[in-house]
C-alpha positions in Angstrom: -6.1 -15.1 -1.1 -9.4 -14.0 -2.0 -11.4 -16.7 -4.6 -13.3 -14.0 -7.2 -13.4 -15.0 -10.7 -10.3 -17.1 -11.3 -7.8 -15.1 -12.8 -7.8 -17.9 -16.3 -11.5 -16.6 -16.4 -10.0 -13.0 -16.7 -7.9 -14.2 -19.4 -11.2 -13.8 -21.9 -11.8 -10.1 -20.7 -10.7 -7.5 -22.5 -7.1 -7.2 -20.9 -6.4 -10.5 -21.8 -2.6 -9.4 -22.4 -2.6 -7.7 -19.0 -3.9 -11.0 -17.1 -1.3 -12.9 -19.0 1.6 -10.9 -18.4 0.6 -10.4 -14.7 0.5 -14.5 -15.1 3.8 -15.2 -16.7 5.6 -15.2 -13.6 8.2 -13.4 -15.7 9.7 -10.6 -13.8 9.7 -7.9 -16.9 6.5 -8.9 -17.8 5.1 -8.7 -14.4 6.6 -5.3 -13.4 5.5 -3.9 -16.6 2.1 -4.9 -16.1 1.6 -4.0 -12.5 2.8 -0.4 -14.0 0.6 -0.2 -16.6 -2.4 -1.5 -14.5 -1.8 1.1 -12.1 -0.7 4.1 -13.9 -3.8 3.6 -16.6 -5.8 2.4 -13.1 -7.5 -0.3 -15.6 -9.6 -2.2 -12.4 -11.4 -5.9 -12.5 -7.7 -7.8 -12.1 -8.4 -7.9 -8.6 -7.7 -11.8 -8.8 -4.6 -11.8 -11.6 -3.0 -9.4 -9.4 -3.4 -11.5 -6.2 -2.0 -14.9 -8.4 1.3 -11.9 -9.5 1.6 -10.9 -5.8 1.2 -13.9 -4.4 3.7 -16.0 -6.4 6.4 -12.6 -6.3 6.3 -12.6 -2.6 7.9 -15.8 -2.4 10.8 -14.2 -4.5 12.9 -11.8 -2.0 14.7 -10.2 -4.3 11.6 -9.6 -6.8 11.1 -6.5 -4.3 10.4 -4.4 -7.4 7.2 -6.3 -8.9 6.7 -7.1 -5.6 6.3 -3.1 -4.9 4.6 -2.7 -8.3 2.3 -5.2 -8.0 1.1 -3.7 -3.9 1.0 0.2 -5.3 -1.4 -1.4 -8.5 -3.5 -3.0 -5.8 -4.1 0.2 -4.2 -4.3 2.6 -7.2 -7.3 -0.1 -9.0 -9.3 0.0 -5.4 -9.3 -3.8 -5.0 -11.0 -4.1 -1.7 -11.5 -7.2 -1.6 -7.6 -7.9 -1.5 -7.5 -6.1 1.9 -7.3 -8.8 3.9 -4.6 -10.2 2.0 -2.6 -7.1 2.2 -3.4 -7.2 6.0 -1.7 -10.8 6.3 1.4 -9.7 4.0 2.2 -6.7 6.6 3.1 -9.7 8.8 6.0 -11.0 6.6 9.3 -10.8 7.5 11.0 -9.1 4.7 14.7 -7.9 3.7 13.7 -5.0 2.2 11.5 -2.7 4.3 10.6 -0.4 1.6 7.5 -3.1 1.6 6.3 -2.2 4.7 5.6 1.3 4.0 3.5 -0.1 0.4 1.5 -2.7 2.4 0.7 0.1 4.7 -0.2 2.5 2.3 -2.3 0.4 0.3 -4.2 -0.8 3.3 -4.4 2.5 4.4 -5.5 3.7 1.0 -8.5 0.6 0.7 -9.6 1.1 4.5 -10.6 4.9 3.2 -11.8 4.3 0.7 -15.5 5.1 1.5 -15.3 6.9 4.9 -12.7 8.1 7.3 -11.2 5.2 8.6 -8.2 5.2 11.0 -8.1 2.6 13.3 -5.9 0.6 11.2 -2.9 4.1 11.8 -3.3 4.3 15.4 -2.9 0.3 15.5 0.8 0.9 14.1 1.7 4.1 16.1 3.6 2.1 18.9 5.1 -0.3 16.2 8.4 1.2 16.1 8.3 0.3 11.8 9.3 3.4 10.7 8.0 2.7 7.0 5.1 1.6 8.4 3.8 4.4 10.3 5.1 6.5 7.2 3.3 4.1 5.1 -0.1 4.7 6.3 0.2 8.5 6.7 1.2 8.6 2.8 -1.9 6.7 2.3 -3.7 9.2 3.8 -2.1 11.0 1.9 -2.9 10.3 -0.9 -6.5 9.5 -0.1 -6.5 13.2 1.1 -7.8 12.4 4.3 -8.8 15.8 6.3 -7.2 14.7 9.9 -9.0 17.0 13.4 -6.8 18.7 15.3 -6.5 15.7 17.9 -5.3 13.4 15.1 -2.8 15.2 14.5 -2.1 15.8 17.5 -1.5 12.0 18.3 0.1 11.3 15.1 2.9 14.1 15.5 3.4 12.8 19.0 3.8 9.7 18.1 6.5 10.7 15.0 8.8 12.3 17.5 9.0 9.3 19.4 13.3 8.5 19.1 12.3 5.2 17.3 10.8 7.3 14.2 13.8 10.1 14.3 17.2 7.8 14.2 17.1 7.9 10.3 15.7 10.5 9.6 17.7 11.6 6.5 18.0 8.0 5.4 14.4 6.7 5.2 11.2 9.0 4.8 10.1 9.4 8.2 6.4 10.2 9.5 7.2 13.2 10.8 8.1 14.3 7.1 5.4 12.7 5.5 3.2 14.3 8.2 4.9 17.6 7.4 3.7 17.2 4.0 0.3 16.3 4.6 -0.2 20.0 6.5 -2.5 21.1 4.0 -5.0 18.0 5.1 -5.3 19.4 8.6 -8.9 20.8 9.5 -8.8 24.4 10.3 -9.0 25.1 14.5 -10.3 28.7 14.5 
């Protein structure tokens, strides 16, 4: 976990209640502040957010605040909690909709600046279905204009069996791609 300004230190800022909440290590408390954090996209918690995620992630079935606290990483740009997020994807957890979060955020942070997509291509053999549909819904929503060979090699890739045998269960890449069409650069 990153060391910025400790997340106490935060406590004097002016989303002192925020920092607290995210602190409480209260599920309600936690959940609602990850919400607000991310829907109001209030930044600098970069650290109390860590502490939340880190202390919820040894909670399995805190997979709510857990979720929460992942999408409020990614919707506040805290960068510097990629390599975190890039260690977390390693876990080993019950419920995979976290897979598809990590990979979003990640995916999300990594473009942040410039067109990045090594980090997608890494996970195309995976087999994770939400975590190949993860990182296209980051690009997603980073809005990410993909060349014609990207998505060539991502729809490939999507029809692959191991991304199709629940496909009305889970959201699969091949929908998300589906969804993204309007991203695609022209080919004249």
């Amino acid at each position: 976990m990153p060391t910025l300004k400790t997340a106490k230190q935060l406590a004097v800022s002016p989303n002192k209640e925020l920092v607290s909440m995210l602190l409480s290590q209260k599920l309600p408390l936690l959940k609602r502040a990850a919400k607000q954090i991310r829907r109001q996209r209030i930044e600098v918690l970069d650290q109390a957010l860590a502490e939340a995620l880190d202390f919820v992630m040894t909670k399995p079935r805190f997979w709510e605040a857990q979720n929460e606290l992942i999408l409020a990483i990614a919707a506040t740009e805290c960068t510097s909690l990629l390599p975190y997020l890039e260690e977390l994807v390693h876990g080993n957890y019950s419920v995979t909709v976290l897979y598809r979060s990590l990979a979003l955020a990640i995916v999300y942070l990594q473009n942040k600046d410039k067109k990045e997509l090594s980090y997608v291509y890494s996970i195309l053999e995976s087999g994770n279905q939400n975590l190949f549909a993860g990182t296209l819904l980051g690009l997603n929503q980073r809005e990410v204009v993909l060349n014609h060979e990207e998505v060539q090699d991502f729809y490939t890739a999507a029809k692959c069996e191991v991304y199709l045998e629940k496909f009305r269960q889970v959201i699969s890449p091949i929908q998300v791609l589906v969804s993204m069409a309007y991203l695609f650069e022209d080919k004249d």
